[in-house]
N, CA and C atoms as an extended XYZ file, in Angstrom:
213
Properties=species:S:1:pos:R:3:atomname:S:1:resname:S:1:resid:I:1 pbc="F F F"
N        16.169       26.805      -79.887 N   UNK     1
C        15.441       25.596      -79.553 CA  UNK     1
C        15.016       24.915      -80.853 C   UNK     1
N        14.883       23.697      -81.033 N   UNK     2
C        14.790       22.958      -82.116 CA  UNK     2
C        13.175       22.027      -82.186 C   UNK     2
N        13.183       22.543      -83.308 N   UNK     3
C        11.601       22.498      -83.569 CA  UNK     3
C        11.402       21.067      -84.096 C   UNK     3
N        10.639       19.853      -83.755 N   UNK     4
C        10.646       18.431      -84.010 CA  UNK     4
C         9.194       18.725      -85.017 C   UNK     4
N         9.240       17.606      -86.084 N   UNK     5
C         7.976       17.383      -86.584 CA  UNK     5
C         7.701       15.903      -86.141 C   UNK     5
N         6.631       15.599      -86.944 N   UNK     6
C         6.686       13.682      -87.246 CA  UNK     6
C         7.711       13.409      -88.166 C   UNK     6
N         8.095       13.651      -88.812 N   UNK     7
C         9.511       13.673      -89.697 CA  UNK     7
C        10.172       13.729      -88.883 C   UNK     7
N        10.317       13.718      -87.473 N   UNK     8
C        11.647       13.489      -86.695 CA  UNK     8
C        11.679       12.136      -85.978 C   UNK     8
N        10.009       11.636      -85.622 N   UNK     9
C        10.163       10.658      -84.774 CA  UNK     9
C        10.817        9.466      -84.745 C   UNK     9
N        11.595        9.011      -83.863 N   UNK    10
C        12.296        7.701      -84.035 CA  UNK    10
C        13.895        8.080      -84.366 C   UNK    10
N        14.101        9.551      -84.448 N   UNK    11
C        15.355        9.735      -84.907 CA  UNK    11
C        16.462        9.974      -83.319 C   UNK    11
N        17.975        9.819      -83.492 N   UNK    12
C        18.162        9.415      -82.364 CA  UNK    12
C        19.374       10.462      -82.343 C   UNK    12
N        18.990       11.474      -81.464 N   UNK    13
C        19.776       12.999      -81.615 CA  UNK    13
C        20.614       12.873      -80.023 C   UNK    13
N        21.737       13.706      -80.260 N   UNK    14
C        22.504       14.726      -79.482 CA  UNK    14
C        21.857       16.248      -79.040 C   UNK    14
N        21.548       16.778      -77.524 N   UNK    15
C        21.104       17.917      -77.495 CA  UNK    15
C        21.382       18.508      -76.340 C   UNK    15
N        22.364       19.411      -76.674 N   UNK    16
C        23.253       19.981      -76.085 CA  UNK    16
C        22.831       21.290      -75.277 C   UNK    16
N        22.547       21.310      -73.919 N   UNK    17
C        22.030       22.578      -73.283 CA  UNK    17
C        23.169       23.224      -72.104 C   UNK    17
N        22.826       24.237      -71.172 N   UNK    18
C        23.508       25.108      -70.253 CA  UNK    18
C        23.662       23.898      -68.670 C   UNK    18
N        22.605       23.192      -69.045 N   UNK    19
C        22.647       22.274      -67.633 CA  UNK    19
C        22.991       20.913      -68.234 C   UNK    19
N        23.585       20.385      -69.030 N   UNK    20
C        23.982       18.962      -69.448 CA  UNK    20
C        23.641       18.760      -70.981 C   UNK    20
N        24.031       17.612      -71.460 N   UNK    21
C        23.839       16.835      -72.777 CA  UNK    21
C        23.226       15.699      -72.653 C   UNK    21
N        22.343       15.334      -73.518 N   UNK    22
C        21.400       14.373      -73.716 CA  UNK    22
C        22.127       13.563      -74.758 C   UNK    22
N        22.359       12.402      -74.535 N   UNK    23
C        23.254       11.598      -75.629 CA  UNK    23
C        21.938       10.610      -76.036 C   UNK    23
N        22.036       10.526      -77.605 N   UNK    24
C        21.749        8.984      -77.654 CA  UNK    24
C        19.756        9.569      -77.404 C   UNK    24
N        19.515       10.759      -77.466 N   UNK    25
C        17.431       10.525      -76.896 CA  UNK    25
C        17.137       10.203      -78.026 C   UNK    25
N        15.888        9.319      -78.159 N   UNK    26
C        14.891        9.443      -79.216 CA  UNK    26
C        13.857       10.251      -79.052 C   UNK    26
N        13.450       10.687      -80.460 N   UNK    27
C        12.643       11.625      -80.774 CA  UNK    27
C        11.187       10.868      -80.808 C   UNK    27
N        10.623       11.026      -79.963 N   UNK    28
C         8.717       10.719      -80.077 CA  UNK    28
C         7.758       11.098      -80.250 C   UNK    28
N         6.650       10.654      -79.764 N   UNK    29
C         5.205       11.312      -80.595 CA  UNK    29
C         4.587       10.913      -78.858 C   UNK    29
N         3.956       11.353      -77.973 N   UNK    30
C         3.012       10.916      -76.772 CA  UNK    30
C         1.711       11.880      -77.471 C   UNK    30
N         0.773       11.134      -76.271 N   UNK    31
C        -0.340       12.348      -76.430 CA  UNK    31
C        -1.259       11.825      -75.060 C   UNK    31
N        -1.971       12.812      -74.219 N   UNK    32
C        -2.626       12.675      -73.379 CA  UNK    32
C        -4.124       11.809      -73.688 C   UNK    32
N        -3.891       10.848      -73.115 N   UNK    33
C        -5.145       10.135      -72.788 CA  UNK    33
C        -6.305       10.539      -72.810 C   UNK    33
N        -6.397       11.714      -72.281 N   UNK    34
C        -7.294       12.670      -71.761 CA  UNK    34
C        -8.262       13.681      -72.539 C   UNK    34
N        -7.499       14.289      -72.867 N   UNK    35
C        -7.880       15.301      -73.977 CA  UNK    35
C        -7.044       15.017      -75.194 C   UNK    35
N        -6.098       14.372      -75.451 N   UNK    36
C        -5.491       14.367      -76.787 CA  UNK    36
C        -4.424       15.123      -77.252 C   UNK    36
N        -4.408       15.799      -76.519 N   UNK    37
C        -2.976       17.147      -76.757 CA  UNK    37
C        -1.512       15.589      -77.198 C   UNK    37
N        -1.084       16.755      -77.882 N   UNK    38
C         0.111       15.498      -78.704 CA  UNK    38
C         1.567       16.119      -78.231 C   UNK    38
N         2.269       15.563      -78.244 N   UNK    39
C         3.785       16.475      -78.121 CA  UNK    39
C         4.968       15.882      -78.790 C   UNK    39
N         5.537       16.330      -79.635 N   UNK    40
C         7.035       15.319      -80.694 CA  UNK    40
C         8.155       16.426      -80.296 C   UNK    40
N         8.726       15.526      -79.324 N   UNK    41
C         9.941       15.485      -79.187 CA  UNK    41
C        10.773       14.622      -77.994 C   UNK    41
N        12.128       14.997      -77.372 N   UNK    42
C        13.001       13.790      -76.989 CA  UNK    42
C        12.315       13.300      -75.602 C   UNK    42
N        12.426       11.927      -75.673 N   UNK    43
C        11.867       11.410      -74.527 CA  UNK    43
C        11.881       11.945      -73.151 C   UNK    43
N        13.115       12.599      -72.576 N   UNK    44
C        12.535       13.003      -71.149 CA  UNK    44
C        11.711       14.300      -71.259 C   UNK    44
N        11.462       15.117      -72.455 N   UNK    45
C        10.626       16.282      -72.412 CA  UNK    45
C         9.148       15.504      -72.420 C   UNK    45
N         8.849       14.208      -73.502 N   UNK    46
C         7.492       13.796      -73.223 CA  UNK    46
C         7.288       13.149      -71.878 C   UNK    46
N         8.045       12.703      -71.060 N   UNK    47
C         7.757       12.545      -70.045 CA  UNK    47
C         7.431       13.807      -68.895 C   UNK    47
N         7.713       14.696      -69.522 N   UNK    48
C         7.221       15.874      -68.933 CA  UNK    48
C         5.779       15.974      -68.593 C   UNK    48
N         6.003       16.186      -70.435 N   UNK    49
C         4.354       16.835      -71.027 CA  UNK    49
C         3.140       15.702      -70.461 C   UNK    49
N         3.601       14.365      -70.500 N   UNK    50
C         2.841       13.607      -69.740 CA  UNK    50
C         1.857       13.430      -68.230 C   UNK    50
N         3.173       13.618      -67.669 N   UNK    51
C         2.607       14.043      -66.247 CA  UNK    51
C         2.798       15.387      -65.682 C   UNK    51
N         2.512       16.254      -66.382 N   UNK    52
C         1.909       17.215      -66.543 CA  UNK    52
C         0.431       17.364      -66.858 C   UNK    52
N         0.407       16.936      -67.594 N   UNK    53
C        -0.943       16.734      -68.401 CA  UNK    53
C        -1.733       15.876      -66.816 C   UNK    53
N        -1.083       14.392      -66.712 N   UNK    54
C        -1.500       13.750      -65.483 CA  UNK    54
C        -1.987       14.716      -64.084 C   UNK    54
N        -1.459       15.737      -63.794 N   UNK    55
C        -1.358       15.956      -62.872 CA  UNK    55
C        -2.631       16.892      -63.102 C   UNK    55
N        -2.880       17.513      -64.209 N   UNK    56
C        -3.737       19.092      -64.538 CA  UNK    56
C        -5.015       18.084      -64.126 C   UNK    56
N        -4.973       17.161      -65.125 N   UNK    57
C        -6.135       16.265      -65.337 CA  UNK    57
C        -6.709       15.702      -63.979 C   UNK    57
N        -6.180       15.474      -63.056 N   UNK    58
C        -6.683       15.191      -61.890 CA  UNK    58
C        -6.920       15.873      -61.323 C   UNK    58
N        -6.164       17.509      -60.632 N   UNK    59
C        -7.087       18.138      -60.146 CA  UNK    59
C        -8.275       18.594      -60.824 C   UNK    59
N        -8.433       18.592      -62.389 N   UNK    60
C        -9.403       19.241      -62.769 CA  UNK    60
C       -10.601       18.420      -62.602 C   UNK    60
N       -10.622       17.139      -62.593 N   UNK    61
C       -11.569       15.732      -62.092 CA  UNK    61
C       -11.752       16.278      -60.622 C   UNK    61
N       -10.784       16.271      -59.546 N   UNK    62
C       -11.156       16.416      -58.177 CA  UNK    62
C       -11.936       17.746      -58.121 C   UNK    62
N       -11.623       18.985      -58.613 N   UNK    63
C       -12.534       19.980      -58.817 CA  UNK    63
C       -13.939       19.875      -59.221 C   UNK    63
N       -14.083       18.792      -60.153 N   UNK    64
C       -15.748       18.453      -60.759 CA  UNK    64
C       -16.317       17.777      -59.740 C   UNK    64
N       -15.625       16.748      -59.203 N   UNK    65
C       -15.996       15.996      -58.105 CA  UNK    65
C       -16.925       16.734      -56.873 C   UNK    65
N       -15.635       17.739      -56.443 N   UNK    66
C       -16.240       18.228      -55.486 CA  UNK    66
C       -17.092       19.406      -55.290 C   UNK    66
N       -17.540       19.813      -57.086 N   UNK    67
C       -18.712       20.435      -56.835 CA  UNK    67
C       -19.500       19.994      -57.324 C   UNK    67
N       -19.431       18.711      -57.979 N   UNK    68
C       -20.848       17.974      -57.658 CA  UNK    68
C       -21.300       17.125      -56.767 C   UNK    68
N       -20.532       16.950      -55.844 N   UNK    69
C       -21.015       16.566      -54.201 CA  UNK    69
C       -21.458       17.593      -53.372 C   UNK    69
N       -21.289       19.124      -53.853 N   UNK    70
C       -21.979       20.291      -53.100 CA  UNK    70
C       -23.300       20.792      -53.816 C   UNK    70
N       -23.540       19.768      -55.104 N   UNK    71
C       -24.641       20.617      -55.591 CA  UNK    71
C       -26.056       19.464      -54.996 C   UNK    71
């Protein structure tokens, strides 16, 4: 697996796996809104880490929510 820095971002790679090839991704920088967590690498992995992050982040809000409507 290939390790991205900021020295990679914007660069526009080939990445070749067991389930397909990624032609042509750019290499990025995201980071959660939320807490800040950062992630550099090819665009459909930050779209991962994104809503991922999206998804943690809301139940962990609906969890606060609903125990401070029981307290």
């Amino acid at each position: 697996m290939t390790k991205y820095t900021e020295e990679n971002i914007g660069d526009i790679v080939t990445i070749e796996r067991d389930s397909g090839t990624l032609i042509d991704e750019r290499i990025v920088m995201v980071y959660c809104q939320v807490c800040a967590a950062r992630y550099i690498g090819p665009i459909r992995e930050a779209g991962g880490f994104l809503g991922g992050h999206e998804v943690f982040h809301t139940w962990e809000f609906k969890v606060e929510m609903e125990t401070a409507l029981e307290a």
